[in-house]
N, C-alpha and C positions, 0 to 999 in steps of 0.2 A: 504494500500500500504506500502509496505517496503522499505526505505530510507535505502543507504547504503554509505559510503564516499571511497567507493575503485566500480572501473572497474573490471570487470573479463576479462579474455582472458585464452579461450582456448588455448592449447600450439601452434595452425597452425595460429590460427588468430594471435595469436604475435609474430609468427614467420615470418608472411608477412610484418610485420611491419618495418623488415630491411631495406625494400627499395633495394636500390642500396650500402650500406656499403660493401664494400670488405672483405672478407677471409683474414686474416692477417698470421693467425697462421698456422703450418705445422704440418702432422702428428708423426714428431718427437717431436714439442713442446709439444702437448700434453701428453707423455710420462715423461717432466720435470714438467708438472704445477698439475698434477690429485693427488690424493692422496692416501693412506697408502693403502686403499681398495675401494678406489672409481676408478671403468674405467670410464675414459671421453672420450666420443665420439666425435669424431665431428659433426655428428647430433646434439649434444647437443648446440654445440659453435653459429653452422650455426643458425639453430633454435632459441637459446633461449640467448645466449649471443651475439651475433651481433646486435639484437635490442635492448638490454639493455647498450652495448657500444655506440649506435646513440643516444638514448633516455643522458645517460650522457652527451654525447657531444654536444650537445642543450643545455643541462641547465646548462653546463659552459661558451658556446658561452650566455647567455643571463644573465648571473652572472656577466661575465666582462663586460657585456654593460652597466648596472645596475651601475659597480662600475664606469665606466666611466663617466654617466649619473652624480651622484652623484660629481663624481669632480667635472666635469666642475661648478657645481651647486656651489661650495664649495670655487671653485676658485683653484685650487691646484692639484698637478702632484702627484698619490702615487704607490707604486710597490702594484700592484693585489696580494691580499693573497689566497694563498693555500686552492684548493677546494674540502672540507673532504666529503668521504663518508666513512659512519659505517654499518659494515655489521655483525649483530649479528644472535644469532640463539644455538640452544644447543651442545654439545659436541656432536661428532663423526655424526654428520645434514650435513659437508660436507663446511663450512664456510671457511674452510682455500682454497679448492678448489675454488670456487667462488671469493674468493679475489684476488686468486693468476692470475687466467683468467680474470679477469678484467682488474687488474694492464696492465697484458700482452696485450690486447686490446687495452687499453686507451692509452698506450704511444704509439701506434703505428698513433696515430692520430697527426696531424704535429701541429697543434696551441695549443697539453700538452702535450708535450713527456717527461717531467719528472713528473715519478708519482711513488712515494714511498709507503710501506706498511708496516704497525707497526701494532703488533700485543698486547693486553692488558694486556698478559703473564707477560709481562715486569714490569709490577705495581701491579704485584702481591707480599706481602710483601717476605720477605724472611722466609723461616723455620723455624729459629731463632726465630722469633716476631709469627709467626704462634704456635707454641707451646708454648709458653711461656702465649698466648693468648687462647691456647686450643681449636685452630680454623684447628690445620692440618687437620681433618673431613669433615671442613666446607671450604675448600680450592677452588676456584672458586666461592662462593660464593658471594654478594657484601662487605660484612664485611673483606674478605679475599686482599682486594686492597688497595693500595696508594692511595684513591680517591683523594686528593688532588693535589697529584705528577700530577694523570692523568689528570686534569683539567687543572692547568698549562700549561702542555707541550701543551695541545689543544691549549689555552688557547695565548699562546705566538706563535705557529705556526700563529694562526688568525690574531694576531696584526704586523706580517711581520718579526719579529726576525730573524736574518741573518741565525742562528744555534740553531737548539733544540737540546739536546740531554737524550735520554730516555734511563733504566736502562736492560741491556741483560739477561733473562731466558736462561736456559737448561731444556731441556725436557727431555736430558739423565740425568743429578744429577737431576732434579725437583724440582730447585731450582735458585733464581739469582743468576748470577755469576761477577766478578768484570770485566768492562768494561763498557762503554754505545755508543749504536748508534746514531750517530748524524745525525739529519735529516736538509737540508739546501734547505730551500727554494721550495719545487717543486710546482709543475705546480701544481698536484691532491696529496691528501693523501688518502689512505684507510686502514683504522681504524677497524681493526678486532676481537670482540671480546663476550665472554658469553653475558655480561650484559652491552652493550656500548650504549642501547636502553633508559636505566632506566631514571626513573623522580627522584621520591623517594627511598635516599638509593644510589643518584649516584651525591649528593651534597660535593663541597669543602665548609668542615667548617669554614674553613674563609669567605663563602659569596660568593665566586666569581661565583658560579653559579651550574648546571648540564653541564657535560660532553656535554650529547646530546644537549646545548644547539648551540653548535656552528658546527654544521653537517650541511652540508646543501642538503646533500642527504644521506637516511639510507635505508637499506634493511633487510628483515628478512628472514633468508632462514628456511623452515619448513616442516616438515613431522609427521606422525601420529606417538604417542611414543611409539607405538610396535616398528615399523618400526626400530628407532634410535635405542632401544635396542638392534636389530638383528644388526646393524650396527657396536655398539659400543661392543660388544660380538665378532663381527668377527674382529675388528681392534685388540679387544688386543688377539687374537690369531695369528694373524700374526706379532705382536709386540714380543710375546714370541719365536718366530722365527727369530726372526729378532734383535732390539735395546735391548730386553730385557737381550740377551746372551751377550752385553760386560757389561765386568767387570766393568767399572766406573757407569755401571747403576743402579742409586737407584731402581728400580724393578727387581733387577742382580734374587733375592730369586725366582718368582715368574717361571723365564724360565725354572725350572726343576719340577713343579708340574704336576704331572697327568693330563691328557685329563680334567677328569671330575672334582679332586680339582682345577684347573684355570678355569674351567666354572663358579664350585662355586662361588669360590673367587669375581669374576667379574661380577657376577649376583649379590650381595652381595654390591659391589660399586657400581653399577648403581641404585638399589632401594634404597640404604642408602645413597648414596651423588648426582648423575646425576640427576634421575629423581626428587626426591625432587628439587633440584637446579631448573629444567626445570618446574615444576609445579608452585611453590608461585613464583620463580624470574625474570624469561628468558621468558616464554612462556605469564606473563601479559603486555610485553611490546610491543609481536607481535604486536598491531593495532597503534602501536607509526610510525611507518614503513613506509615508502613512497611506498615502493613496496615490496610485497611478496612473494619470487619464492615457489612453493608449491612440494613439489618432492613425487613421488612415489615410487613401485620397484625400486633397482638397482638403486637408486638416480637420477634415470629421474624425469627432471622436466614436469610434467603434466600439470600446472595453474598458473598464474602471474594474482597477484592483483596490480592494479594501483591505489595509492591512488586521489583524485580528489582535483584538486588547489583553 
């Protein structure tokens, strides 16, 4: 017999699993929340994120019982800390879509309507430290982070800190830029990122811990690595249409290459930096996951694995 520590669900059986949760979102929303080359259905939402916003909303109704529980026991009144979910998964998998339909989900639920989303980008080191370190190649990588920084900021979110505040990426320079977003207090965070899953290789070396240690709900969103390839092949052709053409874009060179020298090019970073990345870093950490969404074609989700308590 074969023992497994995750539920399977077909996409109908966890799609009935919504119960009675409400349709929140409007067919204009989805046009602000989907991505670069992802269309998001609302089959999609109905189906497969309405039961995944119930399923959240239960295990933060049973998180603040828990902390309640815990006072009373303690003797003592404390403000409920912010309840992280990390949702990792590989580049152009669709990860920023999923977080971004959650967030939109969850706030719309009345007992956490503040729910913030920070993305890993942010502790990504700067350029500067990245060459100097001979890592621009290896950029997404885990060596390519603040791990420390990112620990911390988790880290004092947990502990109830009035204000965090975390370091702002550009995706047009691709690069930090000076400023930082300060996150104060919410209800949920979600935590979006390559490698936000990792055990080993995602330690602050001062000791204070792994990242994932302090999530109390994680997801992994995934698909077969052709699939992503085709994905992340068609994103940077409509990028080269699109962010690539302004001027301030560090990938400004790449908008006037041939059909078939940007295929190149791009076939080229994905086997020499993506896929590597998704192979030894990102894709060992899939079974860290609480839950699975599994996608097929056209970034339909096909499969949710549950993992079991």
């Amino acid at each position: 017999m074969t023992f497994s520590t995750y539920t399977n669900f077909e996409r109908a059986d966890w799609a009935a699993l919504r119960a009675s949760t409400p349709l929140t979102l409007s067919e204009s929303d989805l046009v602000e929340l989907q991505g670069l080359n992802e269309a998001l259905s609302m089959d999609e939402v109905v189906e497969v994120y309405l039961p995944l916003s119930r399923l959240l909303n239960l295990h933060v109704a049973a998180t603040r019982e828990l902390e309640r529980v815990t006072d009373r026991f303690l003797g003592k009144s404390a403000t409920p800390s912010p309840y992280i979910i990390a949702v990792g998964g590989s580049v152009a998998v669709g990860k920023s879509t999923t977080s971004r339909v959650l967030r939109a989900l969850l706030a719309r639920w009345q007992d956490h309507p503040r729910v913030d989303l920070v993305t890993t980008d942010g502790f990504l080191l700067p350029n500067k430290v990245l060459q100097e370190r001979g890592l621009m190649e290896r950029k997404g990588f885990p060596e390519s982070y603040d791990v420390r920084r990112l620990v911390r900021f988790v880290a004092d979110l947990k502990a109830g800190a009035a204000a965090v505040s975390s370091p702002v990426y550009s995706h047009l320079v691709y690069d930090i830029v000076p400023g930082e977003e300060v996150i104060r207090q919410p209800d949920i965070l979600i935590l979006e990122g390559l490698n936000v899953l990792q055990g080993s290789g995602g330690r602050d070396q001062t000791g204070a811990g792994f990242v994932s240690d302090y999530f109390d709900f994680s997801l992994y969103v995934d698909a077969e690595p052709g699939l992503i390839e085709q994905w992340f092949l068609q994103r940077f052709r409509r990028l080269r249409e699109t962010a690539f053409r302004d001027p301030q874009s560090y990938f400004r060179k790449y908008a006037d290459l041939s059909e078939e020298e940007a295929t190149a090019f791009a076939s080229r970073v994905w086997s020499r930096i993506n896929a590597r990345n998704l192979r030894e870093n990102i894709l060992p950490t899939r079974e860290r996951a609480h839950l699975i969404l599994e996608k097929g074609e056209n970034h339909r989700v096909e499969r949710v694995r549950l993992r079991r308590l």
